[in-house]
N, C-alpha and C positions, 0 to 999 in steps of 0.2 A: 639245731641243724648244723651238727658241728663243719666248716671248714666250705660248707656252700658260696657259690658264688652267682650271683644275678647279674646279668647285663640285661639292661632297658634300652633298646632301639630308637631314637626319636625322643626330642626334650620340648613336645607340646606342650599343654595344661593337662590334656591325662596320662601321656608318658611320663613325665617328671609327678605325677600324684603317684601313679602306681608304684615307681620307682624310692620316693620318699616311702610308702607305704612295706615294698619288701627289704626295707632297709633296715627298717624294727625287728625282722623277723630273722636275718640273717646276716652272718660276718660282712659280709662283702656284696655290695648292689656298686655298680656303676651306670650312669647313666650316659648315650652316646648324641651329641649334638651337633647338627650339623656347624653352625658356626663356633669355630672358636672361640668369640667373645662372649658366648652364651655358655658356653662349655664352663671358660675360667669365672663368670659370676656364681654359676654354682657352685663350682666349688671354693671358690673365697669366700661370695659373700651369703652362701646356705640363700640367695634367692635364685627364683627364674620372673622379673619384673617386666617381660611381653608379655608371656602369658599363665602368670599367676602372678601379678603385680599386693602386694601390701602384704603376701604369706612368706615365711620362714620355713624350708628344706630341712628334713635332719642333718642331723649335725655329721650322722656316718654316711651321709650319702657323698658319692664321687663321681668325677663328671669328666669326658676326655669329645674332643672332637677327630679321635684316631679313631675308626671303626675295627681294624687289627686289635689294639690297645683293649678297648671295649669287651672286643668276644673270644679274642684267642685261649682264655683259664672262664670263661661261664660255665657253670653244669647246670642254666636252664636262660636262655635266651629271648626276649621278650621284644614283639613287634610292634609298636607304635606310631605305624607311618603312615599317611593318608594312601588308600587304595592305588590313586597316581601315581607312586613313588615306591610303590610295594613292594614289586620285583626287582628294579634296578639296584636298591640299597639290599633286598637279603642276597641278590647274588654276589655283592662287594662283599657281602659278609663272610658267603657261605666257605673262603675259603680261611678263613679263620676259626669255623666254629666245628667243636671235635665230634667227633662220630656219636651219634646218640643220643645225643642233647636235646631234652627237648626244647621245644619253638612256641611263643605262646602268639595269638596274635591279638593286638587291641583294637584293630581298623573294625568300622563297622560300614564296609561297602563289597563292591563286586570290581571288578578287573575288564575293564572296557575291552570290547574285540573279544577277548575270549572267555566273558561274561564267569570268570572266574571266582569262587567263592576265596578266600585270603589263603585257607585253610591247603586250598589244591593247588595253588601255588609255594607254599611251601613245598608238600608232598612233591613238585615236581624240579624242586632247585635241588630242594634239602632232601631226596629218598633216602626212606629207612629211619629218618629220625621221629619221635611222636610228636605228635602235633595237638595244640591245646587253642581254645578262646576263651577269653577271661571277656562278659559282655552283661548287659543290665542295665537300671537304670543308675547312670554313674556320672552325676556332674561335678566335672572336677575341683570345684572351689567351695563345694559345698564338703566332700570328701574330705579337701587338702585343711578346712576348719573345722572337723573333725564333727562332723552331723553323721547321724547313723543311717547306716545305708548298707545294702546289700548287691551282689551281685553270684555270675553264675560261673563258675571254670568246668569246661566239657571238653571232654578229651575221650577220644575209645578205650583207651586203656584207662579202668575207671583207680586202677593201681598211681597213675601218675596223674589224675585230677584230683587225688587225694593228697599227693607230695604236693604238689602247686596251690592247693587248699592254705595247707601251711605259710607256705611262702607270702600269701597276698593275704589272708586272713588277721585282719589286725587291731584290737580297739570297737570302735563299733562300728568298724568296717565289714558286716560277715558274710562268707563266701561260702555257696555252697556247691554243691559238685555234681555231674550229668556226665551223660556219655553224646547226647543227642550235639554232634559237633555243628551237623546241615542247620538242624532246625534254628539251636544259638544264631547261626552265621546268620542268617536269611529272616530272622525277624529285627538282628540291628543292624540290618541293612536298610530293610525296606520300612521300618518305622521314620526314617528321616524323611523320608517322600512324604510320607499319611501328616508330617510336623511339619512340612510346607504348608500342603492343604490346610494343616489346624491355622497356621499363622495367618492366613492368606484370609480365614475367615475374620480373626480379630481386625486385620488390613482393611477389608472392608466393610466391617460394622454390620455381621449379619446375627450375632448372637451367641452367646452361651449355649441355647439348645441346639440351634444348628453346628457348632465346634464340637458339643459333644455328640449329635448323630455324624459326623464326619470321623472322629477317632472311635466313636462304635463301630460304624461301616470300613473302614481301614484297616481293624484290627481284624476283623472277616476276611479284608481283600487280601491281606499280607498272611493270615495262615491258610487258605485257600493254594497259595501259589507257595509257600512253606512246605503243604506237605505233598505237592505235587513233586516235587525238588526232592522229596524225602526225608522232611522233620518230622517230627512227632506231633500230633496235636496238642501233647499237657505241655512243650515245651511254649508254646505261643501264648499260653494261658500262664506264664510265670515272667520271672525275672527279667528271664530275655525277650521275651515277649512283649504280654499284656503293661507291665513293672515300667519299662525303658520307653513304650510307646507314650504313656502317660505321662514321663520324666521331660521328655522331648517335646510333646505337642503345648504342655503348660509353659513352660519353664521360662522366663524371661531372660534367663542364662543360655537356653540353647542356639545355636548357629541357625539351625534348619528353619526352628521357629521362625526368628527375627529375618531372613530370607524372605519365608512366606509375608512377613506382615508388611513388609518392605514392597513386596509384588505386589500384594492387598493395595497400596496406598498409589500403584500407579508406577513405582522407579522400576526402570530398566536395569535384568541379570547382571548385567556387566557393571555397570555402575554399584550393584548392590556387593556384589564379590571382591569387587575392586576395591572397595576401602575397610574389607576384611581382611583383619591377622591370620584367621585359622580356616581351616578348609568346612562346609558345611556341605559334609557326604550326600544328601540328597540332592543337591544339582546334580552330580553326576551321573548318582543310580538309578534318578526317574528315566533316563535311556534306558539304561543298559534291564531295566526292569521288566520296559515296555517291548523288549528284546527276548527277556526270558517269559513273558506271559505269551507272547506268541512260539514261542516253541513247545510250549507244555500248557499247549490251548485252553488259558486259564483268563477268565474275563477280570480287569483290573480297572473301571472304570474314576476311581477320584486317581489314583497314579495316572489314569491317561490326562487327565484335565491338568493335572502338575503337568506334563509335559509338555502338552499344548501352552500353557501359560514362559515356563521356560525358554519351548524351544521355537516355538512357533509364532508367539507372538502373540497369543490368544491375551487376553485380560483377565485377572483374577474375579471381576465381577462377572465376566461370561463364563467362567471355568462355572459358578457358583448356580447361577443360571441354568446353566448344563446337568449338574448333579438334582436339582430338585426337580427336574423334570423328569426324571425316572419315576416309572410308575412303581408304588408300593406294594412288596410280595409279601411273602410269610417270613419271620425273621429269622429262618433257618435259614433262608436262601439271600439272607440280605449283603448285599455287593459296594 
């Protein structure tokens, strides 16, 4: 890919992996960090030690905390900023970044107030340029130690999910490619809510069978309300789907998880968030979810119980209470 260049938005643990990762694949990756003392460890010391502490960066990767510097020479531009932050840094960008470029985004949440999917807020800074999500099950420390793993880049123009394929395909990293951009967005969104719930179960000691009827029931709730939104059903059943929600609900690595199991155990939201480094997108989305299931009068009942627990005040032992009190239908219809 002769004379390509990448700019990575954001130097979390999966902006700085991704960006490690299209850096094997192409001349030029730079990575944009908000602070500058984080900026210049990467590129001195090839680490990022907040958050990918004891791993080694490629050695061609480069790092700037100038956002101009960053995206004014990218021919593909890469988003990696927690949903909160989403708009304010692509609009700093957008006036740097050249006509047609496309935009990839790595956030896997919605845009509070205007319950925006990542994707449509590009489309509405950035019009005209293509717009991609690179999403799956992708934890980054398992990635950035080179375990194999897959994920999914979806873009409408299936011509430029194919270029982007390249770009991030690397090792036994492998990426494969969709057009279904809603359905991508909307099931890694709404899997960090269902990986609350999973955690929330381990939190309070209700079982392996119950954690898995909670992530069976979840993955029902989240493409129910998927292809209301306009995903595809096979997409919920893949990568981005079924792949990510199982990565999330297990993983002792995940945010969301450890959230939930933290609520399981009785600590208060704010205490739990407070002595986190990285954003764990489901606090946020179990609103903005329970916002989009009443507009697209879609019944989401373990997301409600996240949010009751969250927002409300409810207990994760009542949340749990709550859900098995549902009486049992046919499991076509199960919620």
């Amino acid at each position: 890919m002769p004379g390509l260049r990448v700019a990575v938005v954001g130097a979390g643990s999966w902006g700085t992996t991704v960006a490690s990762l299209a850096s094997r694949n192409v001349p030029s990756t730079i990575v944009w960090a908000r602070r500058p003392d984080l900026a210049e460890e990467i590129r001195v010391e090839r680490t990022n030690s907040r958050y990918l502490p004891g791993f080694r960066l490629s050695p061609k990767l480069e790092a700037t905390a100038d956002l101009e510097e960053a995206c004014r020479d990218a021919d593909a531009v890469v988003m990696g900023v927690p949903s909160h932050g989403f708009r304010e840094v692509l609009t700093a960008a957008a006036p740097h970044i050249r006509p047609s470029v496309p935009v990839v985004s790595l956030t896997k949440g919605f845009e509070q107030g205007s319950l925006d999917r990542m994707s449509e807020v590009i489309a509405e800074v950035l019009p005209g340029h293509p717009v991609a999500v690179l999403t799956g099950p992708n934890l980054a420390r398992e990635i950035i130690a080179g375990y194999a793993a897959g994920a999914l880049v979806a873009a409408a123009d299936e011509r430029i999910a194919g270029e982007l394929q390249k770009v991030f395909n690397s090792g036994l990293f492998r990426v494969y490619t969709g057009s279904d951009v809603c359905g991508a967005e909307v099931a890694g969104a709404l899997k960090n809510v269902i990986a609350i719930a999973s955690g929330m179960a381990d939190g309070v000691g209700v079982g392996d069978n119950t954690r898995a009827l909670v992530i069976t029931r979840g993955l029902a709730e989240l493409s129910r309300l998927g292809t209301a939104m306009g995903g595809r059903p096979e997409t919920f059943a893949g990568l981005a789907g079924m792949g990510d929600l199982m990565a999330t609900c297990i993983s002792p690595q995940s945010r969301n998880r450890h959230v939930g199991e933290e609520l399981g155990r009785g600590r208060a939201i704010g205490e739990i968030t407070a002595e986190m480094n990285m954003v764990a997108e489901g606090v946020k989305t179990c609103k903005v979810v329970m916002e989009l299931a009443t507009r697209h009068g879609v019944e989401m009942p373990i997301a409600r119980e996240v949010y009751k627990v969250v927002y409300e005040g409810s207990s994760a032992m009542a949340a749990y209470r709550g859900l098995i009190r549902h009486a049992a239908g046919t499991e076509a219809d199960i919620a």
